[in-house]
Backbone bond lengths (Angstrom), bond angles and torsions (degrees), N, CA, C in turn:
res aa  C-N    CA-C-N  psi(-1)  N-CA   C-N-CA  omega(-1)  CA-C   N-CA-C  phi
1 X - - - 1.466 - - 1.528 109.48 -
2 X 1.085 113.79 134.12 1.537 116.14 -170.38 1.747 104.45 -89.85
3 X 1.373 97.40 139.27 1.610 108.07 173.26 1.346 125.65 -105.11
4 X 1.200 96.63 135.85 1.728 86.53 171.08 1.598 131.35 -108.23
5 X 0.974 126.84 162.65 1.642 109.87 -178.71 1.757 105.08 -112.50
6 X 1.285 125.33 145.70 1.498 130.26 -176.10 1.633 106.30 -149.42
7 X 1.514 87.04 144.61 2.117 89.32 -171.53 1.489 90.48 -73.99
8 X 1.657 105.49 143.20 1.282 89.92 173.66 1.815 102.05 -109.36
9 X 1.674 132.40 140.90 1.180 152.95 -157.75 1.696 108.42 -69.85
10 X 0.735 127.95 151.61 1.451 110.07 152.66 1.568 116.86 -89.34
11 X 1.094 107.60 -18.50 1.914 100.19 -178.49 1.985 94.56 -70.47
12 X 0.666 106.78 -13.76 1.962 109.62 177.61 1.537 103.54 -96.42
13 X 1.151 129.89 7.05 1.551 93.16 -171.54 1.794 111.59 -90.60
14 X 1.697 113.01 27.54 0.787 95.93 167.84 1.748 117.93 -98.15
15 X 1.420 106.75 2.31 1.706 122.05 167.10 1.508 105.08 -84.01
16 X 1.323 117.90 -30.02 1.488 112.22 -164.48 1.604 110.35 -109.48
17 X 1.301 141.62 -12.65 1.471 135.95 -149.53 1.568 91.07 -121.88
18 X 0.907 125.10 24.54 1.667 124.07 172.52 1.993 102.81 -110.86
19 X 1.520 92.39 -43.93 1.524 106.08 177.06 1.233 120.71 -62.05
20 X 1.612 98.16 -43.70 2.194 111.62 -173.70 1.816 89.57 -73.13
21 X 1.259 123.56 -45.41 1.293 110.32 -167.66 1.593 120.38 -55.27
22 X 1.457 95.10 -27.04 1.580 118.70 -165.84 1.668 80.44 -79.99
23 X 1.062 151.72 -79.11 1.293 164.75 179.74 2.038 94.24 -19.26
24 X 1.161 85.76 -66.65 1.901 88.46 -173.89 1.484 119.64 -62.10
25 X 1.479 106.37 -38.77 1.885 99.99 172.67 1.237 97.38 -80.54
26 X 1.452 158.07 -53.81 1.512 128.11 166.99 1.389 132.05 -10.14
27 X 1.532 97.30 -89.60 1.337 124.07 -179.27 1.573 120.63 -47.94
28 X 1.764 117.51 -29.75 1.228 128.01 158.01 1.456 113.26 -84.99
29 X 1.476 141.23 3.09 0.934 122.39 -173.88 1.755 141.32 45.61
30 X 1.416 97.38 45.33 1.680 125.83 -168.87 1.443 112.85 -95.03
31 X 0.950 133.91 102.86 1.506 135.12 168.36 1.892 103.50 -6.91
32 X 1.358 116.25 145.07 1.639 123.87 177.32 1.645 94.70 -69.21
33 X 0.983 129.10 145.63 1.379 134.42 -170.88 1.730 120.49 119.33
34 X 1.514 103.46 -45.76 1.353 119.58 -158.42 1.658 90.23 -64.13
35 X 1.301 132.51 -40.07 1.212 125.87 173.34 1.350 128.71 -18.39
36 X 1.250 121.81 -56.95 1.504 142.63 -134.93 1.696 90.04 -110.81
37 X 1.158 110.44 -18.52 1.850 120.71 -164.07 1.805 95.22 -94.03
38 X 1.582 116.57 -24.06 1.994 119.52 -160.49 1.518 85.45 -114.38
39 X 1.573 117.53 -28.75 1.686 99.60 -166.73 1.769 113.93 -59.64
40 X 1.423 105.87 -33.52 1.717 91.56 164.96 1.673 129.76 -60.48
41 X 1.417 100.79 -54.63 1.672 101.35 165.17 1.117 125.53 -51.82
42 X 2.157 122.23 -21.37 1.339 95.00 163.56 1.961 114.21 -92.08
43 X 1.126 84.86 -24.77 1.944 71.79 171.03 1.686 116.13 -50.81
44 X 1.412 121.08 -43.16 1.058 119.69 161.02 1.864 139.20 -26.65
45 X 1.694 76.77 -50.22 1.840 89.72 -174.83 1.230 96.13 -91.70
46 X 1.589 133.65 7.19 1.067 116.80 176.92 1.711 123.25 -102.12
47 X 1.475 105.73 -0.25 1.507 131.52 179.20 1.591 96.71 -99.42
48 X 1.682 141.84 5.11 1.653 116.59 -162.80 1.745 82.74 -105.34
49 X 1.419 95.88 167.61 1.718 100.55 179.93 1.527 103.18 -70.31
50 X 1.323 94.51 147.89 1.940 120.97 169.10 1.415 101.14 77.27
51 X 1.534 115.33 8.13 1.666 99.20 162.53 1.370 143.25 -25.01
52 X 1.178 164.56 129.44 1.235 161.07 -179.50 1.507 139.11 -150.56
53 X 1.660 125.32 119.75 1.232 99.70 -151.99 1.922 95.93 -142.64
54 X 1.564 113.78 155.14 1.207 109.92 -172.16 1.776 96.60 -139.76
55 X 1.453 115.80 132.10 1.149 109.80 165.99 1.594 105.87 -112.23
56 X 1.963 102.44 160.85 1.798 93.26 175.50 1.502 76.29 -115.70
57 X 1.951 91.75 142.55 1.559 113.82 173.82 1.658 123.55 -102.48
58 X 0.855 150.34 135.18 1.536 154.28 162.79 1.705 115.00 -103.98
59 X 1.255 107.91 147.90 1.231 106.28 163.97 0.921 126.73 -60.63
60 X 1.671 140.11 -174.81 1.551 131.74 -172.27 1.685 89.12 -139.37
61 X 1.322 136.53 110.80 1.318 119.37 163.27 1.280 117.18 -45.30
62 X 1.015 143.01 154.95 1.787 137.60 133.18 1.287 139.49 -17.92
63 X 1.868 91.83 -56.05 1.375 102.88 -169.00 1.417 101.69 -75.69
64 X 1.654 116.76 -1.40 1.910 102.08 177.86 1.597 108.32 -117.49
65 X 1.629 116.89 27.12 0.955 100.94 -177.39 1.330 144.12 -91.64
66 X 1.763 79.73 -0.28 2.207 91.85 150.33 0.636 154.60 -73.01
67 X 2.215 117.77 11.60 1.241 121.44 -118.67 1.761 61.36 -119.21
68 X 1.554 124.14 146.54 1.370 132.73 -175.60 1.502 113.58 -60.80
69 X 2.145 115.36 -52.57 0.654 128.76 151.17 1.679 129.31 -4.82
70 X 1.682 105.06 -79.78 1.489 131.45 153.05 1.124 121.94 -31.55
71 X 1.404 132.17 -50.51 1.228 159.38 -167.98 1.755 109.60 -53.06
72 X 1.953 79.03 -45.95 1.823 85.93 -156.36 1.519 103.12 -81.62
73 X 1.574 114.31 -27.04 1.163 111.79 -160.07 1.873 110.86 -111.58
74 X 1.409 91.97 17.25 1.489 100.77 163.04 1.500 126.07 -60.09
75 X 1.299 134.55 104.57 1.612 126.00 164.98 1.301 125.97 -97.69
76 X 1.634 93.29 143.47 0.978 96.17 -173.32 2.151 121.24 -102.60
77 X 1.140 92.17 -156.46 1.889 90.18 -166.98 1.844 93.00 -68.95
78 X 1.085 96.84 155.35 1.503 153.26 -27.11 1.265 127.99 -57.70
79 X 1.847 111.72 -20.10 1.719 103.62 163.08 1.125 137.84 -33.92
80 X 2.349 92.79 -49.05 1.437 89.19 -178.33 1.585 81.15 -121.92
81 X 1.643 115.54 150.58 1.359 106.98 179.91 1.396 113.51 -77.67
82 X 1.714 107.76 -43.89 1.285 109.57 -173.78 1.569 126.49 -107.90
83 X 1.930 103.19 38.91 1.668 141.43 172.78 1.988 89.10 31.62
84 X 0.769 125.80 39.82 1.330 128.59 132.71 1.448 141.42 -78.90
85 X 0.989 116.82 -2.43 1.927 124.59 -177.34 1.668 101.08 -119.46
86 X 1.253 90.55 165.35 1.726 111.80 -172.68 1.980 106.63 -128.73
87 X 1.085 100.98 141.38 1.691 110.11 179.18 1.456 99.07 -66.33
88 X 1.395 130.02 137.45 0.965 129.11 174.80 1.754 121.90 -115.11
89 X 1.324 101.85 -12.66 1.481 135.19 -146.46 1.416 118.76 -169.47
90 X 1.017 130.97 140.51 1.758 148.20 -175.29 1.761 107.46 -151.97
91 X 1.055 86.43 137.89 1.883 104.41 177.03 1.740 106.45 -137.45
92 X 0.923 128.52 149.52 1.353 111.41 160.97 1.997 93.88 170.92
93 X 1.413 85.59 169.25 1.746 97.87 -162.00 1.460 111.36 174.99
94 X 1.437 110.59 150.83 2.010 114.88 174.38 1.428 97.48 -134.81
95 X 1.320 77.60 -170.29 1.618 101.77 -171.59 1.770 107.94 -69.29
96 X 0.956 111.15 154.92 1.779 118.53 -157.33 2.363 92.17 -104.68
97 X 1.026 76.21 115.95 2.287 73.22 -179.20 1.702 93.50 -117.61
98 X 1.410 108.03 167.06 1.110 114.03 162.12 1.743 128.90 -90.55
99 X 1.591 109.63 5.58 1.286 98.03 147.00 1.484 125.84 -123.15
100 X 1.643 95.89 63.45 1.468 115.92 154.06 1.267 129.54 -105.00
101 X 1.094 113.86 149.64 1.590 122.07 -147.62 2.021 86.73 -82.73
102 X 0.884 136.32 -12.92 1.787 143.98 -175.88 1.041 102.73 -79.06
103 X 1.603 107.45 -59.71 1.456 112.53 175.89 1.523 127.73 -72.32
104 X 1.100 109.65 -33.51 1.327 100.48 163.55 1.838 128.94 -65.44
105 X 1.360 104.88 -12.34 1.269 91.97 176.92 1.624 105.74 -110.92
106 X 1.554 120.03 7.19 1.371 136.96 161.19 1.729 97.41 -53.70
107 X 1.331 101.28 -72.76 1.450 120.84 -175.72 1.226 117.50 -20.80
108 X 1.756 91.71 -77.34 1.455 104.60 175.11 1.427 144.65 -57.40
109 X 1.550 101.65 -10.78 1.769 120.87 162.76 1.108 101.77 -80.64
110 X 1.529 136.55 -55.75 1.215 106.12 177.26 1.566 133.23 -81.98
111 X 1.248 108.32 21.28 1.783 102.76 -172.17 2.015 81.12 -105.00
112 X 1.547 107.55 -26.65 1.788 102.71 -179.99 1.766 109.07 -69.85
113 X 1.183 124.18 -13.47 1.443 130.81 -154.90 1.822 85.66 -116.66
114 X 1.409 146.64 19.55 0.743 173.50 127.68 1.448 103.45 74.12
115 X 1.553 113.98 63.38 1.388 136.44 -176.57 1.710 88.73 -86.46
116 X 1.452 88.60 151.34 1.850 100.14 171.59 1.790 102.85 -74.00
117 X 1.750 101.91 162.72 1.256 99.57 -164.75 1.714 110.13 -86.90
118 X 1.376 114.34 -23.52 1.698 114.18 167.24 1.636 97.49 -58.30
119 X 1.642 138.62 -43.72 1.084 122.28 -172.36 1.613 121.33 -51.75
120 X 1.110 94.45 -47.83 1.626 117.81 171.78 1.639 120.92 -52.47
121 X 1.138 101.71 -52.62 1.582 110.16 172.03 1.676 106.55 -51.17
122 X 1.757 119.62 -65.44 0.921 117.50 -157.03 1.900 110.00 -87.04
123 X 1.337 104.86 -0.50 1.459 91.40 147.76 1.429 137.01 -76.61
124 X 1.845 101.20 -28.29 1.861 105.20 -154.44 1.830 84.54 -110.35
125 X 1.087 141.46 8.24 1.495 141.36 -179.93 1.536 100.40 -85.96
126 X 0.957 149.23 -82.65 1.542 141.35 -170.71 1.607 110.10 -101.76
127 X 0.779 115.65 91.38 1.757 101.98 165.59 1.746 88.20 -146.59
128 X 1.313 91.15 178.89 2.240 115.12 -172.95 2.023 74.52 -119.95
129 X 1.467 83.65 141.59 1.759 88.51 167.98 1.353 105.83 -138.13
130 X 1.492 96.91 111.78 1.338 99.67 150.89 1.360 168.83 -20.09
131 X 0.947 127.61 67.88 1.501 137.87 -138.56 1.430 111.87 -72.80
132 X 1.027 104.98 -101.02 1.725 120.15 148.15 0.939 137.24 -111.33
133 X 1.775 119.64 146.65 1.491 129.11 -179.15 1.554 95.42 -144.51
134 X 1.587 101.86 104.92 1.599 107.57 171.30 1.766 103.06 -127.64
135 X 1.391 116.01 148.81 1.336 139.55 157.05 1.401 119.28 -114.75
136 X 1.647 109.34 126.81 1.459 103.85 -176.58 1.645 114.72 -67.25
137 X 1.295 109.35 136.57 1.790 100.09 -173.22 1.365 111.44 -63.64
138 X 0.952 123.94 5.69 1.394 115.47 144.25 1.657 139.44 -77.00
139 X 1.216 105.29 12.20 1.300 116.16 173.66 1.501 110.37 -152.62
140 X 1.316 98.81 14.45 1.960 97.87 175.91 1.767 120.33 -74.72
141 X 1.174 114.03 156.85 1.148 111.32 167.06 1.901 88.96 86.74
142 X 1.058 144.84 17.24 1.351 122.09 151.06 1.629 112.03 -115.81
143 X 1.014 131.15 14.41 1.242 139.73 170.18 1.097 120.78 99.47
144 X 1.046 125.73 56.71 1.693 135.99 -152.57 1.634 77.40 -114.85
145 X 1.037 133.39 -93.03 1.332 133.55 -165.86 1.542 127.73 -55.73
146 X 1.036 116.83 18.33 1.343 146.69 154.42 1.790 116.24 -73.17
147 X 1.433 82.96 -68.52 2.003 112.66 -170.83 1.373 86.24 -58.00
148 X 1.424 136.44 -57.53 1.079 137.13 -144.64 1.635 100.44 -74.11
149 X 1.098 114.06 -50.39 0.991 132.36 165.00 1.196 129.78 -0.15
150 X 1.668 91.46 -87.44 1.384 126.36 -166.70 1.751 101.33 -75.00
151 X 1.413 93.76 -44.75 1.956 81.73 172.37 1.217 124.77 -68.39
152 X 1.368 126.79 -15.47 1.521 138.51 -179.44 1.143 97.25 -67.29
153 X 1.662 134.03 -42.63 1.449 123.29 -171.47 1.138 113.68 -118.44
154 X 1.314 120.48 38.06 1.619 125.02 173.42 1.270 102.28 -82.34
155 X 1.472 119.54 156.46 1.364 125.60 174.75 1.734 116.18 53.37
156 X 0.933 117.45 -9.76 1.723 109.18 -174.03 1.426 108.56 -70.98
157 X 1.427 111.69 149.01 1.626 125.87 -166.90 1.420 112.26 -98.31
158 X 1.343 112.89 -0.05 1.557 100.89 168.69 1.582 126.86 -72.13
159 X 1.271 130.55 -171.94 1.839 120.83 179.88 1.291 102.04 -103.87
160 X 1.202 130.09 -16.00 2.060 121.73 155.02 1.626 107.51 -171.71
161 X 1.138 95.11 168.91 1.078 112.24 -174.53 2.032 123.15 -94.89
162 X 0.868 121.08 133.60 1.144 136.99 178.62 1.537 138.25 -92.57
163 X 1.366 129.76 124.46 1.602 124.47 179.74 1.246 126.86 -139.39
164 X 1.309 135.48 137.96 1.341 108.14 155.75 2.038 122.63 -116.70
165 X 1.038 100.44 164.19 1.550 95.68 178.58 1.571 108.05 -164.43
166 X 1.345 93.10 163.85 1.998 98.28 -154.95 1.698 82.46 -71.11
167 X 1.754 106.20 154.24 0.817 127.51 129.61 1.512 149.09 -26.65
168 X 1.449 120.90 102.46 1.476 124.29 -164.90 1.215 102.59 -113.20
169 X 1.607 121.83 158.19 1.102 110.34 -166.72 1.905 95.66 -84.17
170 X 1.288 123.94 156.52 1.377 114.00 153.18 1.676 108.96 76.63
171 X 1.496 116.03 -10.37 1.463 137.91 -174.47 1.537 84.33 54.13
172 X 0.881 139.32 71.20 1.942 143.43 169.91 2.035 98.74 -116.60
173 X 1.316 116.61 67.57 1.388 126.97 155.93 1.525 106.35 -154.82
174 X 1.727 97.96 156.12 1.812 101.24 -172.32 1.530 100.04 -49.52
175 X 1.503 124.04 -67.65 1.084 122.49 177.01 1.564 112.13 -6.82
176 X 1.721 93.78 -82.38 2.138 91.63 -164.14 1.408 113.14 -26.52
177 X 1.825 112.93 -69.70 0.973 164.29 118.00 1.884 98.42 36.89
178 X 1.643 126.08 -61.19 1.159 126.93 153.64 1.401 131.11 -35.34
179 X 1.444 83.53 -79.48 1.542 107.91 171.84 1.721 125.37 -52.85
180 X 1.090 128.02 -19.81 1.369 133.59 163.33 1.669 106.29 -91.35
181 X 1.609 105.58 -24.82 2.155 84.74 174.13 1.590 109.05 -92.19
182 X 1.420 124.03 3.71 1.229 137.21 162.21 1.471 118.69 -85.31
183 X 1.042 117.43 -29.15 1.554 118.29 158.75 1.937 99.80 110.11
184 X 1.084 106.82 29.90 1.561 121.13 156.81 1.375 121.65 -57.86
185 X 1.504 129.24 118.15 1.152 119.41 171.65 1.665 138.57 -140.32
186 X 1.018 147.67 167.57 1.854 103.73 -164.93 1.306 129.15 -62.73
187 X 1.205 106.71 162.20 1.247 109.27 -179.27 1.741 94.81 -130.82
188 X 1.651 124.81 -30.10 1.253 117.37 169.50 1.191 101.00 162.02
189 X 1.596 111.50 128.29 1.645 146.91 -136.28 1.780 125.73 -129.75
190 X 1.792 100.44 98.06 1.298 99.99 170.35 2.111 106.49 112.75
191 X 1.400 87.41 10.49 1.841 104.85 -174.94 1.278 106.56 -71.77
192 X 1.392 118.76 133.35 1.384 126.13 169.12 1.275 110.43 -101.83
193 X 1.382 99.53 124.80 1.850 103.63 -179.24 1.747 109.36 -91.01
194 X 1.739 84.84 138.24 1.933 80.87 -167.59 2.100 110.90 -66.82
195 X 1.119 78.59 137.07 1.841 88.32 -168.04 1.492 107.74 133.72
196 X 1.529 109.87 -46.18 1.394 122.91 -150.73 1.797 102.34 -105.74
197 X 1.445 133.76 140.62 1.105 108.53 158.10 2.161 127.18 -119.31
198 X 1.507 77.10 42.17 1.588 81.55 -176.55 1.248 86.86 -121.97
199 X 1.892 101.49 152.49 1.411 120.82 -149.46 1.913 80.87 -107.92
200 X 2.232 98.34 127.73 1.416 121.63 168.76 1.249 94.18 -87.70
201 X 1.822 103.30 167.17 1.353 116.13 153.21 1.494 92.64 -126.38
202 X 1.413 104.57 153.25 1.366 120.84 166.54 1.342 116.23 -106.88
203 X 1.472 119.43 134.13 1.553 127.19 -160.55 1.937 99.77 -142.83
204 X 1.332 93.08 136.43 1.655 123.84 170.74 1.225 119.04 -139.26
205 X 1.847 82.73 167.08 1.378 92.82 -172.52 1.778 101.18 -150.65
206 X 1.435 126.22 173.73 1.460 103.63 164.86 1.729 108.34 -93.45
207 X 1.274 97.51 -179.38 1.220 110.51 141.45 1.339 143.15 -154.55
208 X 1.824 130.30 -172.74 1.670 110.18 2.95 1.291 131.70 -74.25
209 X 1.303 95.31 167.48 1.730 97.88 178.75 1.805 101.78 -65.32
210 X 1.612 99.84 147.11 1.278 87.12 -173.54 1.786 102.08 -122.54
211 X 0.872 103.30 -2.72 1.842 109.48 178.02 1.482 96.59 -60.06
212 X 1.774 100.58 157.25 1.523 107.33 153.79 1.051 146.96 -30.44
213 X 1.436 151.95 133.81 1.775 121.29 -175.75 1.455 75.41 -89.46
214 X 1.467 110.09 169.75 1.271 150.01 -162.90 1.737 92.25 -97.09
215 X 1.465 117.49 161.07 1.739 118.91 170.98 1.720 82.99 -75.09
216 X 1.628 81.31 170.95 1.945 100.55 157.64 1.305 88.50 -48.99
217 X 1.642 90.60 165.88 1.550 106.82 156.27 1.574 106.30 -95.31
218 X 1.389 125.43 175.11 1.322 107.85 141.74 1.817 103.12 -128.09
219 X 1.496 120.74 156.95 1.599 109.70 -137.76 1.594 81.54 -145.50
220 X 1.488 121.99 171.62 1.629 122.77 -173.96 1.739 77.90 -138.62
221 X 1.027 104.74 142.67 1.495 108.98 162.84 1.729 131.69 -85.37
């Protein structure tokens, strides 16, 4: 089934941020609930300057459109005009400031890991940070999160880009796995974010990306 990718607006995210959320407690494997607990923090990140956001779309057959799953991640117009397609995929991210709560605890790993303080500055001063990049596992592994990717950080004017993501053992998940064939590399390894007690790494890169884009994919849900 062929996908498509579309910017998604902020005057819409009340058609689209019910679906991406549905997309993110899946794909993270989060108890049903956790939804309703991130949908404020993402409306949040969706009001800071240089916001930016890309969903990949699929059609929805008919014959599955009872399936609850289906249900949740159906959009409607103006995402989709003719509310036949389903979110399959979410990317999205802004500009990185220092009174963000990411960056501040970016900072503070590296001033604890006892990096010099110009080092520090000129990592957490210009970068786009990455927010989220989820694919429903029903369409992982054909390059959806690649595409998404790569259009999320096309053209942006910062000097690189920024991420963090939990710790795997062996980096053996698509995720790692992205981010190292994109040319991601540490930035600082094994950080516990206060709230959280599993150890992130944070990974960069500059930009722009300068590799090939990849074709569409085309993806089965």
């Amino acid at each position: 089934m062929t996908v498509r990718l579309a910017r998604l607006e902020q005057r819409d995210c009340a058609v689209w941020l019910g679906p991406a959320l549905e997309i993110y407690v899946t794909a993270m494997n989060y108890p049903r609930g956790t939804e309703m607990h991130r949908a404020g923090l993402w409306r949040e990140h969706i009001a800071r300057p240089g916001w930016n956001a890309y969903g990949a779309i699929a059609h929805a057959p008919p014959a599955e459109s009872t399936s609850m799953d289906l249900a949740r991640r159906r959009l409607r117009h103006p995402v989709s005009p003719a509310q036949d397609e389903v979110l399959v995929g979410i990317a999205y991210g802004y500009r990185g400031a220092r009174d963000q709560w990411w960056n501040q605890q970016l900072r503070a790993g590296l001033r604890t890991s006892g990096r010099d303080p110009r080092v520090v500055d000129a990592i957490t001063d210009d970068y786009f940070e990455l927010t989220e990049l989820h694919v429903h596992p029903t369409a992982q592994g054909n390059g959806i999160g690649q595409w998404l990717l790569r259009q999320l950080l096309a053209d942006r004017p910062e000097r690189q880009v920024l991420l963090s993501t939990p710790e795997i053992p062996a980096e053996q998940n698509r995720a790692w796995s992205l981010y190292r064939r994109l040319g991601f590399a540490d930035v600082l390894r094994n950080f516990t974010f206060t709230g959280d007690p599993r150890p992130f790494a944070f990974l960069g890169r500059q930009l722009p990306l300068t590799e090939p884009a990849p074709a569409p994919p085309d993806a089965t849900r």
